[in-house]
Every structure is written in structure tokens, then in C-alpha cells.
TIZA-988182 format. One line per 4 residues: number of its first residue (from 1); their letters; for each residue z, y, x of C-alpha. Coordinates in nm, 2 decimals, padded with zeros to 4 digits, m for minus. Example, Ala and Ser with C-alpha at 12.3 -4.5 7.8 and 13.67 -1.06 7.14 Angstrom:
residues 2
1> as> 00.78/m00.45/01.23 | 00.71/m00.11/01.37
//
This chain:
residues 162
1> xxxx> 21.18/20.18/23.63 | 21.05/19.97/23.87 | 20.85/19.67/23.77 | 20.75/19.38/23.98
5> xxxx> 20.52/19.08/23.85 | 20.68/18.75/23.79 | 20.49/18.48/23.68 | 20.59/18.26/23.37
9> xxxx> 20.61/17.92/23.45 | 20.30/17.81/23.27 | 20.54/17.51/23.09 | 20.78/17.75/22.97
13> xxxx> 20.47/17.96/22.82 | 20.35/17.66/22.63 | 20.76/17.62/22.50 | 20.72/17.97/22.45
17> xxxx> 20.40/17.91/22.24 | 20.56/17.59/22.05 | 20.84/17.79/21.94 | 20.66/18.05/21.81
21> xxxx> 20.42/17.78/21.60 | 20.12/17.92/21.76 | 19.80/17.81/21.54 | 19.44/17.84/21.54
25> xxxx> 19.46/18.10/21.30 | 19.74/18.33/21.57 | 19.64/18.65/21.74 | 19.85/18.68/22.07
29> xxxx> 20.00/18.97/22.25 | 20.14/19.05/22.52 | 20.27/19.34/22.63 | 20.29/19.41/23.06
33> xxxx> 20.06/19.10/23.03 | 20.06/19.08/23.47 | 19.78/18.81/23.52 | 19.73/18.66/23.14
37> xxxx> 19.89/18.37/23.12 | 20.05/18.42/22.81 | 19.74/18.49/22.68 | 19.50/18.24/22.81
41> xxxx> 19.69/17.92/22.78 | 19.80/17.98/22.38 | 19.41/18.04/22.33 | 19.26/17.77/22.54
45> xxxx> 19.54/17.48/22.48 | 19.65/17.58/22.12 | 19.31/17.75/22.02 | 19.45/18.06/21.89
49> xxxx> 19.20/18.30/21.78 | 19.26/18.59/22.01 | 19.44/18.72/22.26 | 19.55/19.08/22.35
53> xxxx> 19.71/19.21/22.59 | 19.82/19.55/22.80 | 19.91/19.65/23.17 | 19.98/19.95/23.35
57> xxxx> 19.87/19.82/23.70 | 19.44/19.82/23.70 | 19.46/19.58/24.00 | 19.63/19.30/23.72
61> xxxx> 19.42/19.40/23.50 | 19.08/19.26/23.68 | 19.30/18.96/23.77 | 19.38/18.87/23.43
65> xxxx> 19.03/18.95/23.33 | 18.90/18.76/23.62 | 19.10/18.44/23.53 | 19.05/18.50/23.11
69> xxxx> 18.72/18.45/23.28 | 18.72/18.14/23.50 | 18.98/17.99/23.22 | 18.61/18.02/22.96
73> xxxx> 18.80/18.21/22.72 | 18.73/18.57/22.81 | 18.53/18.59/22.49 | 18.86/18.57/22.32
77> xxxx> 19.08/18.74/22.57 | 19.12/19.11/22.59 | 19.29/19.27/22.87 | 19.39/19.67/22.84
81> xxxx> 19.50/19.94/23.09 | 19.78/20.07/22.93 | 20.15/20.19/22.95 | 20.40/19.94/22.66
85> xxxx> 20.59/20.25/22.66 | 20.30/20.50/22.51 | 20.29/20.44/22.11 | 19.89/20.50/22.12
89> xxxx> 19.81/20.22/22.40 | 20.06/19.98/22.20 | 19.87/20.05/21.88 | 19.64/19.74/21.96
93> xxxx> 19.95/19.53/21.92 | 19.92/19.57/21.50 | 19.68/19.28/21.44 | 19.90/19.04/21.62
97> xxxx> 20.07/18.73/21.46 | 20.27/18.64/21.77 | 20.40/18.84/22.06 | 20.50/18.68/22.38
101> xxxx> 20.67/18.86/22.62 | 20.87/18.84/22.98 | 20.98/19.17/23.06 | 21.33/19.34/23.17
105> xxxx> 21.56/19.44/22.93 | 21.58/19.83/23.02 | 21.14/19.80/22.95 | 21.22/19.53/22.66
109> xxxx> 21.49/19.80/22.51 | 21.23/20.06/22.53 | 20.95/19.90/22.40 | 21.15/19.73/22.07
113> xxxx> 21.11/20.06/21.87 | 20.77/20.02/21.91 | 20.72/19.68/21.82 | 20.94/19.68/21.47
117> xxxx> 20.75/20.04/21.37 | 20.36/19.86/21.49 | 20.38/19.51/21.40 | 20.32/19.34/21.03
121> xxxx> 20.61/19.15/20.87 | 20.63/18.75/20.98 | 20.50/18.84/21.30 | 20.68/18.59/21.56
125> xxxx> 20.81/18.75/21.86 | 20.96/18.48/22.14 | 21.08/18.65/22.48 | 21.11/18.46/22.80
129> xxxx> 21.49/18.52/22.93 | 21.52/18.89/22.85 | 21.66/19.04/22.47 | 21.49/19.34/22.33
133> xxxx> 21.77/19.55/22.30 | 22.11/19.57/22.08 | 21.77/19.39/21.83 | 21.99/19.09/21.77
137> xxxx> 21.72/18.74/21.79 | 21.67/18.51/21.49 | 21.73/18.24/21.74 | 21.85/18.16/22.11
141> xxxx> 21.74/17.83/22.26 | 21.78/17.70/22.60 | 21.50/17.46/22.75 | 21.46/17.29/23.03
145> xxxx> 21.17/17.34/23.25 | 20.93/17.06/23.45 | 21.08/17.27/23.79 | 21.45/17.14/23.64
149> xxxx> 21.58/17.48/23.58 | 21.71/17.60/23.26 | 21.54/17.91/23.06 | 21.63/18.13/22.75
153> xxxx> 21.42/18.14/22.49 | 21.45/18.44/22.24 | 21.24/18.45/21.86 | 21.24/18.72/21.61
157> xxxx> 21.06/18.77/21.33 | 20.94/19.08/21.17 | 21.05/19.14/20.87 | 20.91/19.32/20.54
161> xx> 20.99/19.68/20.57 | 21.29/19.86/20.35
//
């Protein structure tokens, strides 16, 4: 698999974060977190009470340490080398409340195992554009974006385990 970095628009990540009913009370993850985003702007805009998030590539992971920094919430921001793919590096995922995620559906796929085994029932999981599998979403909604585009907003939510 080959991953390259795209950015969330950060409008789309506070959609994202509105769907998802992000509150003071939320823990945040983000798995492949790339520079943070999805992190930083739920804590510092919504004041959720932490953000956590993994990436494989250590040059990311100073950026988005570096900007959790200059944002003033790196108190509240945690930034991890590790593989979304590995159960052990994802096992910092299980105090979460709300996922946010934009990654590709072969990594999304992967990684949705993972999530349903780790994560605590009513946990809210919105995906930017990509589907977590044959996982079907609670919801689709389209939005449209300040740059005028359209984008596809996924949510699921954990359910209590059989």
C-alpha cells in the first residue's frame, strides 16, 4: 500500500466534528493522523478533552507535534509513531469517544476489524470520503465545502457487543 498525505480541508474537519457531536467531554482519534488536524481543531474550537492520534511516517509526526504545539493545545494532543494496521499501536484508540478518519478504503478496510474489536460501544466514528469496508455506515451525508466542492461524509456508531 502506498499512502500519500492529503490534507482535510480544515471546514470539512469541523463538519466532520459537528456530525459526530463533538463535546467538551469527547476524546478524539485519529488514526494515520498526517499533520493533526483532526485533532487540534475538535480540541481547540470544540474544547474536547483530548486528542490522540497515530502515524507511521516520524517526519509527520514532529509536524503534527510541532503544530499541536504552536496551536497551544499540545497539552491535550498526543501524537504516536505507530502502524493503524498493528493491534498493539492501535490499542490507544480504546478511550476514544469519537474517531475521525480520512484514509483509503483498502487501509480503511484493514483497519475496521480493529476499530469494532478496540473501541467502547456509542463511540462515533465519521470518515471523510472513504467507507470502512463491506461495514455498512449509520448514515451518508453529502456537504458542501467553503472551496464549493462536494464531500462524503460517513458516521457509525459502535454498538454494544453480542
Amino acid at each position: 500500500i502506498v499512502v500519500r498525505w492529503v490534507p482535510t480541508p480544515n471546514d470539512i474537519v469541523d463538519k466532520m466534528a459537528e456530525l459526530a457531536k463533538v463535546t467538551k467531554d469527547d476524546v478524539i482519534f485519529d488514526p494515520g493522523c498526517g499533520d493533526a488536524v483532526m485533532l487540534i481543531r475538535p480540541v481547540k474550537k470544540l474544547g474536547a478533552k483530548k486528542g490522540i492520534g497515530i502515524e507511521i511516517d516520524p517526519k509527520m509526526v514532529k509536524v503534527a507535534q510541532d503544530k499541536a504545539k504552536e496551536e497551544g493545545v499540545a497539552d491535550r494532543v498526543v501524537i504516536k509513531e505507530g502502524d493503524i494496521l498493528n493491534e498493539k499501536d492501535m490499542a490507544i484508540c480504546a478511550e476514544a469517544s469519537v474517531v475521525l478518519i480520512y484514509i483509503g478504503d483498502d487501509l480503511g478496510a484493514r483497519m475496521a476489524p480493529v476499530l469494532q474489536k478496540l473501541l467502547k460501544p456509542g463511540t462515533r466514528l465519521v470518515s471523510h470520503r472513504f467507507k470502512l469496508g463491506d461495514w455498512e455506515p449509520d448514515k451518508t451525508v453529502t456537504v458542501k465545502g467553503e472551496d464549493g466542492d462536494e464531500y462524503k461524509l460517513h458516521i457509525w456508531t459502535i454498538k454494544e457487543k453480542k
